[in-house]
C-alpha positions as CSV (number, residue, x, y, z in Angstrom):
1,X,102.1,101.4,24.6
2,X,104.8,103.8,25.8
3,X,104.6,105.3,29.4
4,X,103.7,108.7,30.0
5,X,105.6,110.1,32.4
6,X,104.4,113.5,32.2
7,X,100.9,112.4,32.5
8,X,101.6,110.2,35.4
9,X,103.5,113.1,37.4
10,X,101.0,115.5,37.1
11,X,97.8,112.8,37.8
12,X,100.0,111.4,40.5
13,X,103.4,112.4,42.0
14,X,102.3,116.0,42.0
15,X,99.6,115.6,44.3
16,X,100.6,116.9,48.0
17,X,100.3,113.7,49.7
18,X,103.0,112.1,47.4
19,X,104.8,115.2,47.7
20,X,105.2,114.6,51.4
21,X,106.2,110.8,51.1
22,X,109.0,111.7,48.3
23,X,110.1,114.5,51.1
24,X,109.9,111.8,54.0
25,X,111.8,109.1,52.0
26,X,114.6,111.4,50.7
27,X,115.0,112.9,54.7
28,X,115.4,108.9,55.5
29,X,118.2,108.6,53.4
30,X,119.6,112.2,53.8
31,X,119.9,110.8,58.0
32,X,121.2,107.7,57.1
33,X,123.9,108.8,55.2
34,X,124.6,111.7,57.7
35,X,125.3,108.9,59.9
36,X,127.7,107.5,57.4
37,X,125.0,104.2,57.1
38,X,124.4,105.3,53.2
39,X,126.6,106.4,50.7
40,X,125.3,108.3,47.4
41,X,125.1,105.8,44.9
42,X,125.6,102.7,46.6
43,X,122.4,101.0,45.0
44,X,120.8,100.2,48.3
45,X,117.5,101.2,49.7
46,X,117.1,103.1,53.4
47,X,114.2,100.2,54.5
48,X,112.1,101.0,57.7
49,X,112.4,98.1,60.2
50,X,108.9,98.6,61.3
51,X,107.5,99.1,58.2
52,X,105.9,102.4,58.2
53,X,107.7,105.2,55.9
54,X,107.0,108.1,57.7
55,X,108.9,106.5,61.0
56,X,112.7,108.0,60.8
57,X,114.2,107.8,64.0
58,X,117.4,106.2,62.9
59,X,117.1,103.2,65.0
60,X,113.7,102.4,62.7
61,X,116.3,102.2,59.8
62,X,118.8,100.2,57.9
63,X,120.2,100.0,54.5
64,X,118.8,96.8,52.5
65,X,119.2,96.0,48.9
66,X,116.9,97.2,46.3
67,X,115.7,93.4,45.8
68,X,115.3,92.5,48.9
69,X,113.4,96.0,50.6
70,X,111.0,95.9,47.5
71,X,110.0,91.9,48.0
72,X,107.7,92.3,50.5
73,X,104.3,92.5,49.7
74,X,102.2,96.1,51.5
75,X,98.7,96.7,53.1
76,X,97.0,99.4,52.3
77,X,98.5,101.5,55.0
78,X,102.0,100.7,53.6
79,X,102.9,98.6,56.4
80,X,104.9,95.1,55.1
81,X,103.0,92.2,55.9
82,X,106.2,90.5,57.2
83,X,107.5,93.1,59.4
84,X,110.8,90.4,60.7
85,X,112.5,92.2,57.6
């Protein structure tokens, strides 16, 4: 079975509350490479220290590797469960 990305957009990513996370992540990394901590392309996640994406005081962020940021298991509240990250 093929993925339908059309269908999952528009059942999903269009929604207004996901519309608001993809804005909160992106202003993240827009901050962290406006303080020269990210570059375009560098293959590296912005990670939030404290776990909660909507946090971006710049001191609440670093740059982590895909692999590692995306490791940690979530609540539901999309906090990590081992927040020593």
């Amino acid at each position: 079975m093929t993925r339908n990305y059309k269908s999952e957009y528009r059942n999903y990513h269009s929604k207004p509350k996901q519309k608001k996370n993809r804005a909160s992540r992106n202003a993240a990394r827009a901050k962290m490479m406006k303080a020269g901590k990210a570059k375009k392309g560098d293959g590296k996640d912005v990670a939030h220290k404290n776990g909660n994406p909507k946090d971006n005081k710049l001191k609440n962020l670093k740059s982590q590797s895909k692999s590692k940021n995306r490791s940690y298991a979530r609540t539901k509240t999309a906090k990590k469960k081992n927040p020593k990250s």
